[in-house]
N, C-alpha and C positions, 0 to 999 in steps of 0.2 A: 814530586817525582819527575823524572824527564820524561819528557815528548814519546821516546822512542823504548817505552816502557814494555817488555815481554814478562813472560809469563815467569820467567824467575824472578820477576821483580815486586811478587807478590809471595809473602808467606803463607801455610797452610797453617792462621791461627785458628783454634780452637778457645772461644771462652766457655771453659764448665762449670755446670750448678748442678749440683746430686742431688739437688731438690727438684728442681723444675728443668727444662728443654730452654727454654729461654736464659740470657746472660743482665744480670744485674747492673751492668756496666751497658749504657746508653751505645747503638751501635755505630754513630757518629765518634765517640770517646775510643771506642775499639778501635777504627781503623786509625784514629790520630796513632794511639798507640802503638799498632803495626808498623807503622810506617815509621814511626818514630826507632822501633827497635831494629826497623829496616836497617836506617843510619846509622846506629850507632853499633850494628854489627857490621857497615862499611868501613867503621874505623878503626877493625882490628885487622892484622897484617899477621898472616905466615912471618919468620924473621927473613927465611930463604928463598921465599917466594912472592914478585911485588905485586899481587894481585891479593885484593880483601878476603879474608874467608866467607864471608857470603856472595860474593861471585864465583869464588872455588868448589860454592857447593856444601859446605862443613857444616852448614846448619840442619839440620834433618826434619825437626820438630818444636815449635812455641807453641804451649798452652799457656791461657791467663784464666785463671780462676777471678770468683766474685770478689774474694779477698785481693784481687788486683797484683796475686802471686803469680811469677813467670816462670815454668818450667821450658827450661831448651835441650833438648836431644843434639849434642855435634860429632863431631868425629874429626880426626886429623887425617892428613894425604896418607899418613902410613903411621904403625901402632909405634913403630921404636922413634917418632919424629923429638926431635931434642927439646923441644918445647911443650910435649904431653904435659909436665906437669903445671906448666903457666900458663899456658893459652886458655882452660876452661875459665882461670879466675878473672882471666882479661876480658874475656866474652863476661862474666856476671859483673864485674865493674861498669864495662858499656851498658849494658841492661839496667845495671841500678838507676844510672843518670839519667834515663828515661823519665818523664812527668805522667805519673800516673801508674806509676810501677811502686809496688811496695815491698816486695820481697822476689830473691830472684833466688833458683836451684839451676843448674849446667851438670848433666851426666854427658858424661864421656862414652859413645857406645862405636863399635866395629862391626855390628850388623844392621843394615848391609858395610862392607870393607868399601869406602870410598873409591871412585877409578875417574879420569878423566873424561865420561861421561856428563858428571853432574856441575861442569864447570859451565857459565855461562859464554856466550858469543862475546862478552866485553873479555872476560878473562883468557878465552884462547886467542881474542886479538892482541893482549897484551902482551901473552905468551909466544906469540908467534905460532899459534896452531890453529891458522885458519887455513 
């Protein structure tokens, strides 16, 4: 990660076990993997917007279960955006290619309705809203 790393530059993973409080998966292996899905959610692009969707904020929620399964909670800028129905499979195509990922789900949700709040300080420097 860069130098000048904030707090969006960290996602709120969750590994869950319904059996026990602890994660099956080595917590060394965890953050490769965070970090990993960090990337490879920086390499999906809005088509009309040239800032990543995880600087824009559209990722909401990653869980990784024991089974190394990744659930992602995202959202798009706006529910009619022309791309609703390709972007979730672009975001699980980025996530599959992840190592150490095995199975990936992406729901599409609207609550909370994204607003440019949840954009980072790279993204409204890119945007011109700083």
């Amino acid at each position: 990660m860069a130098d000048d790393m904030t707090a969006h530059d960290t996602l709120d993973v969750a590994a869950t076990d319904t059996t026990a409080e602890k994660s099956a998966i080595p917590q060394a292996e965890l953050n490769k993997i965070t970090d990993d899905l960090i990337e490879a959610f920086k390499t999906v692009y809005d088509p009309e917007i040239p800032v990543d969707i995880y600087e824009l904020g559209l990722i909401y929620k990653v869980d990784i279960d024991d089974d190394r399964k990744v659930d992602i909670d995202m959202t798009l800028t706006a529910p009619n955006c022309p791309v609703a129905g390709d972007m979730p499979g672009w975001v699980e195509m980025a996530a599959r290619g992840v190592t150490g990922v095995d199975d990936v789900e992406v729901r599409l949700t609207f609550d909370p309705p994204w607003d440019p709040s949840r954009m980072s300080d790279e993204a409204r420097l890119a945007l011109n809203m700083l």
